[in-house]
C-alpha positions in Angstrom: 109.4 101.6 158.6 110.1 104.5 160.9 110.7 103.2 164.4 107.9 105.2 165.7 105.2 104.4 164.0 106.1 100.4 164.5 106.2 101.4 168.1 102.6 102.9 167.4 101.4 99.9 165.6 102.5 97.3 168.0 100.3 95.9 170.8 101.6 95.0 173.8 102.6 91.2 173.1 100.9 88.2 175.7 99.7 84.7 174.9 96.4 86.2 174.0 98.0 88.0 171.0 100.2 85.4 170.1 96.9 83.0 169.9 95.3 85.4 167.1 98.3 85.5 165.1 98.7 82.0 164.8 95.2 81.5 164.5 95.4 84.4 161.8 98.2 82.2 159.8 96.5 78.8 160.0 93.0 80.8 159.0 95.0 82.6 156.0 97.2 79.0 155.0 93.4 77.5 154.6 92.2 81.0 152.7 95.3 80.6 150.2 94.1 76.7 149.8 90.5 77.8 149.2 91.1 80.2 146.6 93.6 78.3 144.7 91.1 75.0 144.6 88.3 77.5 143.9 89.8 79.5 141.2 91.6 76.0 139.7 87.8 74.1 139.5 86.0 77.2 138.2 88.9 77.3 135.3 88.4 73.5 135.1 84.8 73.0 135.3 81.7 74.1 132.6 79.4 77.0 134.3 76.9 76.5 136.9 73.3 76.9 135.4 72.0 79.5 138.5 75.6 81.4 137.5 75.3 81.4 133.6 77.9 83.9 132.7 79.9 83.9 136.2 81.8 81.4 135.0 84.8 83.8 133.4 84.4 86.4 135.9 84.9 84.4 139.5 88.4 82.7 139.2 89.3 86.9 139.4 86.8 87.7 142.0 87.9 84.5 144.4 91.7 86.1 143.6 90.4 89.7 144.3 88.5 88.8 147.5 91.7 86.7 148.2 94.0 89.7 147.8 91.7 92.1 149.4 91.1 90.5 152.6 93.1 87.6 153.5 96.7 88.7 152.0 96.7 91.8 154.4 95.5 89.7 156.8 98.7 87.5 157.0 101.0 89.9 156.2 99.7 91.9 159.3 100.2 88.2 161.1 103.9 87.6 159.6 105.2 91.3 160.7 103.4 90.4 164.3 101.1 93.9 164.2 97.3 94.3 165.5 96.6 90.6 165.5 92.9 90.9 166.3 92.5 93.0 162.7 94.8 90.1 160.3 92.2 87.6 162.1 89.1 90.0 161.1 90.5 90.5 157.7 91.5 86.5 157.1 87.8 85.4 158.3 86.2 88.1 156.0 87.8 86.1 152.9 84.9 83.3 153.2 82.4 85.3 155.0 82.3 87.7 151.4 83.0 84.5 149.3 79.7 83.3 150.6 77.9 86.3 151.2 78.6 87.3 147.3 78.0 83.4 146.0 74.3 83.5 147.9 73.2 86.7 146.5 74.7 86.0 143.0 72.4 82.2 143.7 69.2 84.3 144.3 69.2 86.2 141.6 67.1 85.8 138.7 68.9 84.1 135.8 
């Protein structure tokens, strides 16, 4: 990465920051355990009644809301850049999980 724009991207470091990003990694080490145990028993188990049909489709949108929030969020963590963003995007992983899973529950089936 050019030297600049890391310089850009970097915040200036204190306990604060280094707080969020280990609060950012143990948030995204639990997001990686929650999609993996919820993509492994939607595999595993027969279909929910409220979600008839849902059953092929949510191992890939667990893995796509996994990659689409929390991955970014921890690799903006490892590389130690705008901590208060990797902890917005690893908390939005079960925020949209549930968000999606509730409206998907109150629809008519």
């Amino acid at each position: 990465m050019n030297p600049e724009v890391e310089k850009f991207l970097r915040e200036p470091v204190d306990s604060f920051d280094e707080a969020l990003r280990l609060l950012a990694r143990i948030i995204g080490a639990l997001d990686a355990g929650t999609a993996l145990g919820l993509t492994a028993l939607s595999l595993l188990s027969s279909s929910d009644p409220a979600l008839t049909g849902l059953g092929i489709c949510l191992p890939w949108l667990v893995a796509a809301l996994f990659l689409l929030t929390a991955v970014p969020g921890l690799l903006l963590a490892r590389r130690g850049l705008r901590p208060r963003i990797a902890v917005a995007l690893v908390g939005a992983f079960p925020l949209a999980f549930m968000v999606i899973y509730g409206v998907l529950l109150m629809l008519p089936g």
